[in-house]
N, C-alpha and C positions, 0 to 999 in steps of 0.2 A: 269581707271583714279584713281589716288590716291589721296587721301583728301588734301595732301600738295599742290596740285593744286589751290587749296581754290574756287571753284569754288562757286558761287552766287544764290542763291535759291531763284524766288519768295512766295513763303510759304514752309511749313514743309511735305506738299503730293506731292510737288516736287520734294523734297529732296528725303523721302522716294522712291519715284518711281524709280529714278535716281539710288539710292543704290540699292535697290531691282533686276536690272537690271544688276548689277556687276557681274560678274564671283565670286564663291568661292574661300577665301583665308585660309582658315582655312579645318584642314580633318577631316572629315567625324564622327569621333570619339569623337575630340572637342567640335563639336559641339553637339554631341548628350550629352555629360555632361553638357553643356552648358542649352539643352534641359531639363535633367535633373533637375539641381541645381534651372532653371525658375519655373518648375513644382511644386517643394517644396515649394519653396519662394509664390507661388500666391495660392497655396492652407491656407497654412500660416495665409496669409495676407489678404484671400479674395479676392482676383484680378478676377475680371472676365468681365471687359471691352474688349470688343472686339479690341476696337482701342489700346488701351495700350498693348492686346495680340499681337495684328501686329507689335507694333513698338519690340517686345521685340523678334521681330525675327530676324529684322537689327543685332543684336548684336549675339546673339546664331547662325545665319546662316553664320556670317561672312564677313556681307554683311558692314560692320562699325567696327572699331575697337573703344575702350572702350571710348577715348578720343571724337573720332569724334560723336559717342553718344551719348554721354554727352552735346557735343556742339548744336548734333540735336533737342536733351529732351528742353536746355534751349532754342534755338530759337524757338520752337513749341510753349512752354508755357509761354515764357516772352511777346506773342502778344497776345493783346486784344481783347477778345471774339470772 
C-alpha cells in the first residue's frame, strides 16, 4: 500500500505496525547508510530511547519514506499524553 492512499490510523503503533509490515522499497545498501548516518547522529546526540530507536527504523528500513515520517513523528507527538 502506498501512503498516497492516505489511509487512517487509530494511534501512532498502528501506524508503525502497518508500515513495519510493508515489503522493502529501498536496497539493501541504503539502508545500511541509512543505518549508518542513525548510528552517528544518536550516539551524537544521546539517543538511546528504545521507542524513538524503533521508530527511526520506519525510515532507515524503508518501510516510510521521508515525508510520510515526518507526518507519523507529528501525529505520534502532537496527541496528548
Amino acid at each position: 500500500m502506498s501512503h498516497s492512499e492516505k489511509t487512517t490510523y487509530a494511534n501512532a503503533d498502528q501506524w508503525r505496525a502497518a508500515a513495519m509490515a510493508r515489503s522493502l522499497t529501498i536496497p539493501a545498501e541504503i539502508s545500511e547508510q541509512r543505518q549508518q548516518a542513525a548510528a552517528c547522529h544518536n550516539i551524537q546526540e544521546g539517543v538511546t530511547d528504545s521507542d524513538t530507536l524503533l521508530d527511526q527504523q520506519l525510515y532507515i528500513r524503508g518501510k516510510m519514506e521521508l515525508d510520510e515520517y515526518q507526518e507519523y513523528l507529528l501525529f505520534k507527538h502532537g496527541q496528548a499524553g
